[in-house]
C-alpha positions, 0 to 999 in steps of 0.5 A, spaced: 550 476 088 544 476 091 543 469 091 547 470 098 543 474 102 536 470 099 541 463 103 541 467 109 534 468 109 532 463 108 536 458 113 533 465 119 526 463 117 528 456 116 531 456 124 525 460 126 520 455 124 524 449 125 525 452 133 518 454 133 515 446 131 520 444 137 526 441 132 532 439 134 535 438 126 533 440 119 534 435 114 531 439 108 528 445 106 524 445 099 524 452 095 519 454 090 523 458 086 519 462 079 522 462 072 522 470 073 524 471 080 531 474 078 533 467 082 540 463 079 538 456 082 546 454 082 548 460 085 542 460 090 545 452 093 553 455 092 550 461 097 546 456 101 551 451 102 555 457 105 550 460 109 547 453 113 555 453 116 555 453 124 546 452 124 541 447 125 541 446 117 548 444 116 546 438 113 540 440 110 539 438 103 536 445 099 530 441 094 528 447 088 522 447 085 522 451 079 515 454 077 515 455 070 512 463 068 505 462 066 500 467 063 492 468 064 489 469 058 482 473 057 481 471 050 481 463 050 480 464 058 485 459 059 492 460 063 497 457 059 506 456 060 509 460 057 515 458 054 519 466 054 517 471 058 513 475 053 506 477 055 502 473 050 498 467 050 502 461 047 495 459 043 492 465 040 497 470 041 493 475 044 495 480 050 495 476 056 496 477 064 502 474 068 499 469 074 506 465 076 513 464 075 515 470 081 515 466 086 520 466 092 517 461 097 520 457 103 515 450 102 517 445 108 522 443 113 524 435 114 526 436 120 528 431 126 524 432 133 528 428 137 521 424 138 524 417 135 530 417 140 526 418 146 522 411 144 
């Protein structure tokens, strides 16, 4: 399961970024997770449940934004979604170049500074 090892990278960016801004808990972490990435979003927020244990973002929430495949299309210059990961426009059916759906991207932290609790 892949999924596990995408977790654990997750929560050590996730750690990196939180520590860098100065935070003392992750309340969230969003993903953006393409329709191609090979990515199971079940087994990522199973793995992910897994992973947080013992850091920073054990009670973070994993927020999954599914980014649908999308193609470039020359003849209608046009970028459509598509439906099924077959490389052709979904309007005129011609040969079409893959833009979106590959991606893989930690977004943002909801994060607690600690700044309220010093007012």
């Amino acid at each position: 399961m892949h999924e596990l090892s995408i977790a654990l990278s997750v929560v050590e960016m996730a750690e990196e970024r939180a520590r860098e801004a100065g935070a003392i808990r992750i309340d969230a972490v969003r993903l953006r997770i393409g329709a191609l990435a090979g990515v199971a979003s079940g087994a990522l927020r199973f793995a992910f449940d897994i992973a947080r244990r013992g850091t920073p973002l054990r009670a973070a929430r994993l927020i999954i934004e599914e980014v649908p495949a999308s193609v470039w299309c020359p003849g209608c210059r046009a970028e459509r979604t598509l439906s099924v990961a077959r490389l052709r426009c979904p309007a005129c059916g011609a040969p079409a170049e893959l833009r979106g759906g590959r991606e893989l991207e930690l977004t943002e932290l909801e994060v607690d500074d600690g700044a309220a609790a010093h007012r």
